[in-house]
VEXMIPA-970777 format. One record per atom (N, C-alpha, C): residue in one letter; x, y, z. Coordinates in steps of 0.05 Angstrom, whole numbers, plus 5000, padded with zeros to 4 digits. Example, Ala and Ser with C-alpha at 12.3 -4.5 7.8 and 13.67 -1.06 7.14 Angstrom:
REM residues 2
A526448865156;A524649105156;A526449345156;S525749555142;S527349795143;S525850015157;
END
This chain:
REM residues 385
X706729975853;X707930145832;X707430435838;X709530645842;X709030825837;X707731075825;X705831215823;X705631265807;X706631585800;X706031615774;X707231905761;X704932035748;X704432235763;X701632425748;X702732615733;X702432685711;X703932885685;X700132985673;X698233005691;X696033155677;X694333325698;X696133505704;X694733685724;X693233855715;X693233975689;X691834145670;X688434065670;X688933745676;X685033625670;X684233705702;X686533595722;X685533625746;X687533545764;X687533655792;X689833705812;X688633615837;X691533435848;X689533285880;X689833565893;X687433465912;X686733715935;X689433695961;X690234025964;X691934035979;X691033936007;X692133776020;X691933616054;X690633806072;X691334196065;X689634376079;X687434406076;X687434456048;X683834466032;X681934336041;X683133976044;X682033816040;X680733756074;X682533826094;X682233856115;X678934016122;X679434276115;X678634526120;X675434456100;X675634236083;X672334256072;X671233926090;X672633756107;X673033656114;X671033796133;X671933946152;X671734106181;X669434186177;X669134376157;X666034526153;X663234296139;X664334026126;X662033906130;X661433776153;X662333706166;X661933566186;X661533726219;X663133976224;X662134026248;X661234416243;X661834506211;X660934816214;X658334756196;X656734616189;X654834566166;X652734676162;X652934986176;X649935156176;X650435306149;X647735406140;X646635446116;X647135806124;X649935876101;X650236166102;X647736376109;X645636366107;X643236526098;X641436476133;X641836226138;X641536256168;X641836466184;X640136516206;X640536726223;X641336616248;X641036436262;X642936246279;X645536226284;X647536156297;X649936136301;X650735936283;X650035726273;X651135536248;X650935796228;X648835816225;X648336046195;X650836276197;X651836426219;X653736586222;X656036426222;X656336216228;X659936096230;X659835986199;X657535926180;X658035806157;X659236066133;X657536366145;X657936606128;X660036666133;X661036656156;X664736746156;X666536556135;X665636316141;X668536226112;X668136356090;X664936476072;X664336406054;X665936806056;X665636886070;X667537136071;X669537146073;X670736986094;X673836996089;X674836796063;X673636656054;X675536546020;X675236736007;X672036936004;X672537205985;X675137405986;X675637406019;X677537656023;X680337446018;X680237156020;X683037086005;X683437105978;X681537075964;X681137145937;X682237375923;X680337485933;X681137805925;X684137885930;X684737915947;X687537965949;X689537755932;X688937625921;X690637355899;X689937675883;X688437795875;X687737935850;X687838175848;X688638345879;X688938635876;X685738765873;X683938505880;X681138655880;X679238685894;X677838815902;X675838915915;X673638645928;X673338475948;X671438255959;X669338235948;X667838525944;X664538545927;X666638445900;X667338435895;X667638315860;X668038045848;X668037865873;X668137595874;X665437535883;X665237295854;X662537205861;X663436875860;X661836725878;X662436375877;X661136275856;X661635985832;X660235915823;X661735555825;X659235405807;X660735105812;X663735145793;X664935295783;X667435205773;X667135345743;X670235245732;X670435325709;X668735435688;X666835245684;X664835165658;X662035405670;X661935335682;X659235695705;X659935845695;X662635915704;X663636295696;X664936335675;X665336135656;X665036255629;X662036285615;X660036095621;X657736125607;X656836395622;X657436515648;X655836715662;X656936905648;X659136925650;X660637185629;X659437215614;X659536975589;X658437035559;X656437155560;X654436935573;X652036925564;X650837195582;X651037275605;X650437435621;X651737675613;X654137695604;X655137955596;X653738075565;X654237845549;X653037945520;X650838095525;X648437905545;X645638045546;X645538285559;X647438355577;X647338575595;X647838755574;X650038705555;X651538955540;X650439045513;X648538855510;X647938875473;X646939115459;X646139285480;X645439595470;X648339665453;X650739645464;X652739645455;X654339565418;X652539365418;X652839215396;X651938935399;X652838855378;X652538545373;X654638315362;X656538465370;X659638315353;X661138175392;X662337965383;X662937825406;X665937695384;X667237815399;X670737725391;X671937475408;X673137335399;X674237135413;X677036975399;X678736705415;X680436645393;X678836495383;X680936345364;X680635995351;X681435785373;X681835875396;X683235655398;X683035685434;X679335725438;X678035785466;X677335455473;X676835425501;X675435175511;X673235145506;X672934905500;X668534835492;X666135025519;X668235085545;X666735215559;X665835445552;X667235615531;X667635885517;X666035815492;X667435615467;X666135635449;X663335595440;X662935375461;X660135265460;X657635475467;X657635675489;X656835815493;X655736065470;X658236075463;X658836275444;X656336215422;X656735995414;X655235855396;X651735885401;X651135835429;X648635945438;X649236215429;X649236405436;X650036635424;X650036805397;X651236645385;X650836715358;X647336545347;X647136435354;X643436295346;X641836545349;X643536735383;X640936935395;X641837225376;X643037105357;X643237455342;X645737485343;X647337425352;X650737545366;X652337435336;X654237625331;X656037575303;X658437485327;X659637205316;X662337175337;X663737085319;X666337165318;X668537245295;X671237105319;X672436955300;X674036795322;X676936875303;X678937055321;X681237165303;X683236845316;X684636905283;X686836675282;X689036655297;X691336355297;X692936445312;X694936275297;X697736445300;X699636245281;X700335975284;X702635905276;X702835525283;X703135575321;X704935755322;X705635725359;X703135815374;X701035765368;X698835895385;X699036295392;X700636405379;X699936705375;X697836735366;X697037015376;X694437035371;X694437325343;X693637375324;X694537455309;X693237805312;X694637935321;X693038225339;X691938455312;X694238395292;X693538535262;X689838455255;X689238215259;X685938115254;X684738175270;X686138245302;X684038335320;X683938615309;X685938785308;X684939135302;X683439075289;X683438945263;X680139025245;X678538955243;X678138685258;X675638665278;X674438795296;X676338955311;X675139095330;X673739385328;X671239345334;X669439565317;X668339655339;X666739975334;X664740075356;X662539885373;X661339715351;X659439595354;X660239395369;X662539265379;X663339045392;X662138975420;X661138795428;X659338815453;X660838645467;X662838485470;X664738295488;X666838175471;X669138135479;X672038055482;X672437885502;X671737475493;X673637345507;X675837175498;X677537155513;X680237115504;X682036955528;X682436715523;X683436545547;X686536715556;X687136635576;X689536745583;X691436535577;X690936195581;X693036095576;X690935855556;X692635705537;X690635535524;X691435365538;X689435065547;X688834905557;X690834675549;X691334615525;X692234465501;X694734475497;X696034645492;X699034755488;X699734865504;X699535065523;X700235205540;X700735465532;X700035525506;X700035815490;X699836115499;X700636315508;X699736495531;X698436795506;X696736825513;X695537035498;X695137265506;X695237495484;X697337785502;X694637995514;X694137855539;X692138005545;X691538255556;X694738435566;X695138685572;X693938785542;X695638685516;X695338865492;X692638855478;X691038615485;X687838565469;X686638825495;X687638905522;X686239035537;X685739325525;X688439395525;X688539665516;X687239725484;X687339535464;X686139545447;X683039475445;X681639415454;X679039415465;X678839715472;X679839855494;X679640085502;X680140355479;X681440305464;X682340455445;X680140485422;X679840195421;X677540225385;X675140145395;X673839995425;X671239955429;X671439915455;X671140205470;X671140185499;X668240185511;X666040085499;X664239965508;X663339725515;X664639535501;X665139265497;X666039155526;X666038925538;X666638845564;X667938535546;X670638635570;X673238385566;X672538175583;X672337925578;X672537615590;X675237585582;X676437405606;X678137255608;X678836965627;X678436715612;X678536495616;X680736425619;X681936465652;X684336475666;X684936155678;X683335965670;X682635685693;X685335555684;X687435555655;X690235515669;X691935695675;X691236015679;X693536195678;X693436285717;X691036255726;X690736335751;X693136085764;X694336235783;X695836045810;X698536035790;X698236025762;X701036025745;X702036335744;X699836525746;X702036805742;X700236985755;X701237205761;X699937445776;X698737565765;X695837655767;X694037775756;X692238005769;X691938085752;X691338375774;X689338485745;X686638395746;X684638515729;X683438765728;X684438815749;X684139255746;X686439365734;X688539155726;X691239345717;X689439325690;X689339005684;X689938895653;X686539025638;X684339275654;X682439235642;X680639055635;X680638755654;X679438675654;X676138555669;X674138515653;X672038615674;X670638355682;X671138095666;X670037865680;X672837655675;X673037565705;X676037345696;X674537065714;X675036835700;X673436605709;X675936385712;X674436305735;X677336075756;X676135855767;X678035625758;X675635385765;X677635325798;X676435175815;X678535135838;X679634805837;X679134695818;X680734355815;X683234385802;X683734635784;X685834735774;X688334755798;X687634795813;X690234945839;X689134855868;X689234545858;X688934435879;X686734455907;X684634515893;X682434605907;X680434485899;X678134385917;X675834205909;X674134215892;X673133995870;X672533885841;X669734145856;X668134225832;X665734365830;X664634655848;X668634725849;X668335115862;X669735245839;X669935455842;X670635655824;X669235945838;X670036115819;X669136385819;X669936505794;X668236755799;X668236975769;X668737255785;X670837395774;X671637625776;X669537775764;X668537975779;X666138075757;X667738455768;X668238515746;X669638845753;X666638965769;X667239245789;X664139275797;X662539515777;X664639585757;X663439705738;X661439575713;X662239285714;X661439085690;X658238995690;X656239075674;X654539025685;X653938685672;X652538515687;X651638215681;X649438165686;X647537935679;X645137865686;X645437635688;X644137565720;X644037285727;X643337075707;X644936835714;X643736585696;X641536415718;X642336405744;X640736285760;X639536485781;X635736435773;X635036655798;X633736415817;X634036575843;X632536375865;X632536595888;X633536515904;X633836645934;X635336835940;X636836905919;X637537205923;X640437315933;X641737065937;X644936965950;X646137235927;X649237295937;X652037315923;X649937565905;X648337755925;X646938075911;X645437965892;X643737725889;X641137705869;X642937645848;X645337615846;X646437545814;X647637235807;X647637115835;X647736795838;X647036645853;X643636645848;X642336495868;X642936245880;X642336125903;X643035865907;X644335855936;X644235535949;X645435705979;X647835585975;X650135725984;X652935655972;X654135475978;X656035375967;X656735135970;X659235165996;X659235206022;X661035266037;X663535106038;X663334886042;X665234786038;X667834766016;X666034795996;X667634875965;X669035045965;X667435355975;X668435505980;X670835635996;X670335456021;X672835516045;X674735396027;X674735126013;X677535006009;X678135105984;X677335215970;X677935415947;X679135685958;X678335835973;X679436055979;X682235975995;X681635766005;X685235706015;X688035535995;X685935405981;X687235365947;X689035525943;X686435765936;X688136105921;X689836185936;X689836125966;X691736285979;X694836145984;X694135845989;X697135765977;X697535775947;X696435795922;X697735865900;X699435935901;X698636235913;X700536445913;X702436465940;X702736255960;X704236275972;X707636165964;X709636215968;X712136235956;X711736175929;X710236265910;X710036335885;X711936275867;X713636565871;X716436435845;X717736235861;X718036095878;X719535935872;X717135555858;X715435615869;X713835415861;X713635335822;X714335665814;X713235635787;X715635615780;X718435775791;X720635655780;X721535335781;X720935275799;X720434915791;X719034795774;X716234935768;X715534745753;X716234845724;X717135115719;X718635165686;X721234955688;X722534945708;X724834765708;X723934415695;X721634335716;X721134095691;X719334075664;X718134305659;X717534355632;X720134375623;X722234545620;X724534485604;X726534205604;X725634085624;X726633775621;X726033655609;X723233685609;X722533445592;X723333565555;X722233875553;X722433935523;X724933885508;X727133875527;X730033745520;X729133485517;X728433295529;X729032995527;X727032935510;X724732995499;X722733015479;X724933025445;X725233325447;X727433305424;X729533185419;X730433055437;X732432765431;X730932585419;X728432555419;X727632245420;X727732305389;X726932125365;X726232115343;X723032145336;X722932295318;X720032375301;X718232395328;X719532605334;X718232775361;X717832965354;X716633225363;X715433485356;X713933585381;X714633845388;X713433985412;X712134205402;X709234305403;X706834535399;X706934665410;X706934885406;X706435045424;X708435365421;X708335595435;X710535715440;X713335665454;X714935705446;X718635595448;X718635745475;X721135625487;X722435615518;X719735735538;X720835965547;X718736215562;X716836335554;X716136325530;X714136445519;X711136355529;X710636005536;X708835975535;X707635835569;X706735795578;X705735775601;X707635555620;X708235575639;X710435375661;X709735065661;X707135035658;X706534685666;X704634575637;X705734715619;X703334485608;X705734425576;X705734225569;X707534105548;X705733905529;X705933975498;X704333835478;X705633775466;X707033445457;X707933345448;X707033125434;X708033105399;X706532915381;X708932675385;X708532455375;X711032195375;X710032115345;X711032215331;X709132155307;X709631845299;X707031705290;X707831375288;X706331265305;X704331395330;X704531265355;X702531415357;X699231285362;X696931435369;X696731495393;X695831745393;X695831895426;X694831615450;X691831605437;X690331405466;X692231125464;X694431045454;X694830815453;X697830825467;X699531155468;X701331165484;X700731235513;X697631335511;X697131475540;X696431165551;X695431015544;X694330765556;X697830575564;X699730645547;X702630465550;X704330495572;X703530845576;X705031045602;X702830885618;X701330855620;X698830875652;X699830525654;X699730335636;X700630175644;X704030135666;X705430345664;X707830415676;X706630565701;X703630665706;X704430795731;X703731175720;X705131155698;X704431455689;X701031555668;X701131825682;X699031885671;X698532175659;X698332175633;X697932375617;X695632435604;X695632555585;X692832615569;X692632585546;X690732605534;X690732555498;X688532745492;X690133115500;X689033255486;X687233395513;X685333545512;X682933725537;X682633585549;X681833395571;X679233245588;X677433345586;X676633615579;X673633695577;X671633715548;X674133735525;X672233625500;X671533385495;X669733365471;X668133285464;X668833215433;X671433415429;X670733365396;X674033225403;X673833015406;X677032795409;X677132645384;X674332575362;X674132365345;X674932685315;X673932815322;X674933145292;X677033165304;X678733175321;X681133205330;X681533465342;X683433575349;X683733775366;X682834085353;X681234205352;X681334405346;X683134665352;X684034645375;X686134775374;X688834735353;X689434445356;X691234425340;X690934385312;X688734505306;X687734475270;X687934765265;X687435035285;X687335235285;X691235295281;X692335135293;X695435165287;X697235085269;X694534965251;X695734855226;X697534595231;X696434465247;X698034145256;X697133945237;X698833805216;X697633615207;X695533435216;X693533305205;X691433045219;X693732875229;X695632765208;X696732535228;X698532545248;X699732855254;X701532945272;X699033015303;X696733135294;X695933175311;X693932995329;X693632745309;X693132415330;X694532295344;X697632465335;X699632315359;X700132435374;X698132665383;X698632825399;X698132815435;X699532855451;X698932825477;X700433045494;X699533075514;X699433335545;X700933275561;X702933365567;X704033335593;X703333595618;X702433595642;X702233785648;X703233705682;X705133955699;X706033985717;X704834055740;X704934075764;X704834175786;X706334155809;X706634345822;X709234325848;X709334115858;X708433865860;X708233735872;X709833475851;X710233485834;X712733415815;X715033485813;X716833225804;X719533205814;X721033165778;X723133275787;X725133225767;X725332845757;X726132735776;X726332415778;X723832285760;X720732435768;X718432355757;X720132455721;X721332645712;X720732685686;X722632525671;X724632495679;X727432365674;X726232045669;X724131915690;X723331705689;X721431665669;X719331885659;X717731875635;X719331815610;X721332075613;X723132085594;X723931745577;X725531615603;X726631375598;X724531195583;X721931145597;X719531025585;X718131045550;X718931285551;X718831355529;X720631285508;X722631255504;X724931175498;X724430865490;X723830685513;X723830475500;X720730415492;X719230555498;X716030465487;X716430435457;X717130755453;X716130835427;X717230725407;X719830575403;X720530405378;X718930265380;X718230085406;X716229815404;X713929885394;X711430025394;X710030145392;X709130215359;X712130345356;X712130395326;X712030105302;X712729945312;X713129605299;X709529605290;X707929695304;X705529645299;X704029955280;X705330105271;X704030295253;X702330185233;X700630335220;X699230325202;X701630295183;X701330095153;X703630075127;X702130225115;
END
């Protein structure tokens, strides 16, 4: 049976190069960066040249890339490392409603250590409501994070305009931005947008499970979460993960290789499917309309039809989607994102993810499409009376 992956948003197979290239360095480059030996020198060159691929994805400077295990690292290093660095500043920490548990949870430490975190609203389409940020945003503000794309809906949040407004009413404050679905989806350049910490997991864009990095501006000041041996300038101890790293920095570098056309394909089957969705009956799509909201990720309710019991009906076909984050925790309170958008409870239990990557075909959506079609009357025979 074929199969059909529609959940690249939780996680993305490793590109055949990546996979190669971490492949190569465990097995015949495997010296320990910090080595002074010829292993130790052939292992520090990858862990340099993925920085210098990096950086150039970003228009930034190589010192400003730092490695960590992935997503969930460089948001807690931001928060938690930035708050403490900045708190002379203040004690106010701005954020949305509608951040990842990697963000919120943190946050939450945070607020225990003194920190006031004020989470501005966002309408039903995942806008983020910028009237609540101006009057939130005070002198005293000590950090601003703010995802670039939501995880959940595909919501895109206006992070040029939260930049300049930070700068305007609290230019002491340091901007986070939790880019892990917007990176490899759109061009970013964190010296334009004012931004001083941007965090990137590498399983996102087809790069090996437990790499990542954090954009750290070199004006931004942070304080290590892990000290040891003194790696990546004393601010991320540990001896690096080379291999992670080589196939991550070549990740980033095909992201962005033929770019628009990669992403123009995959908006092309996000709009396939959002057409053949609205055909079906007591259907409903979340999120921001056509372009507005991010190229690969689609949230769709079937109302009548519990999320885990359609995601389990597709996988029996071969297809595989989601029912909602892979990385929360709160699946049984239901989506917080989509409670933040004012989604009914019972609209938002029938809620499920579709999410894209280049490596998806029109035929794959057309074929969901059809599945869908005949599941969901059957399906529906068994509702709650």
């Amino acid at each position: 049976m074929k199969e059909i992956y529609f959940d690249n948003a939780s996680t993305t197979v490793v590109s055949p190069a990546a996979a190669e290239l971490v492949r190569k360095v465990m097995e015949e480059d495997y010296g320990n960066p910090s080595s002074m030996h010829q292993k130790g020198v052939e292992a520090e060159k990858y862990v340099k040249e993925a920085r210098s691929r990096i950086a150039k994805t970003l228009r930034a400077k190589e010192g400003e890339i730092f490695f960590t295990s992935g997503g969930s690292e460089s948001d807690n290093w931001a928060l938690i490392g930035g708050a403490m660095a900045n708190r002379r500043a203040g004690t106010k920490i701005l954020t949305s409603a509608i951040e990842h548990p990697a963000v919120s949870e943190p946050l939450k430490f945070l607020a225990g250590e003194g920190f006031q975190v004020r989470a501005v609203p966002v309408d039903r389409h995942g806008r983020l409501d910028l009237d609540a940020l101006r009057a939130e945003l005070t002198e005293d503000t000590a950090l601003l994070s703010f995802m670039y794309v939501n995880n959940e809906v595909g919501a895109v949040l206006p992070i040029r305009e939260i930049g300049k407004m930070k700068n305007e009413l609290a230019p002491r404050a340091l901007f986070h931005v939790d880019a892990i679905q917007a990176y490899g989806k759109y061009r970013i350049c964190p010296g334009e947008l004012g931004i001083d910490f941007l965090s990137v997991s590498g399983h996102k864009i087809h790069g090996p499970k437990g790499s990542g990095f954090l954009y750290k501006s070199e004006k931004a000041r942070i304080l290590p979460l892990i000290y040891g041996g003194g790696q990546q300038n004393g601010l991320r101890s540990g001896t690096e993960n080379v291999p992670g790293i080589a196939g991550l920095g070549l990740a980033c570098e095909e992201a962005y290789t033929d770019f628009e056309e990669k992403i123009g394909r995959i908006r092309r089957l996000k709009s396939l499917l959002v057409e053949g969705v609205g055909s079906l009956p007591e259907a409903a799509v979340h999120g921001m309309p056509d372009e507005e909201g991010a190229p690969h990720i689609v949230n769709a309710a079937f109302m009548g039809v519990g999320a885990e019991v359609l995601l389990h009906s597709l996988e029996e076909r071969g297809i595989y989607i989601s029912a909602g984050s892979a990385c929360s925790t709160h699946k049984r309170a239901g989506s917080p994102t989509l409670g933040a958008m004012g989604v009914p409870r019972a609209e938002m239990e029938s809620s499920v993810r579709f999410s894209f990557s280049e490596l998806n075909s029109e035929e794959e959506v057309r074929e969901t499409l059809a599945c869908l079609a005949e599941l969901l009357p059957r399906l529906r025979r068994y509702r709650r009376k």
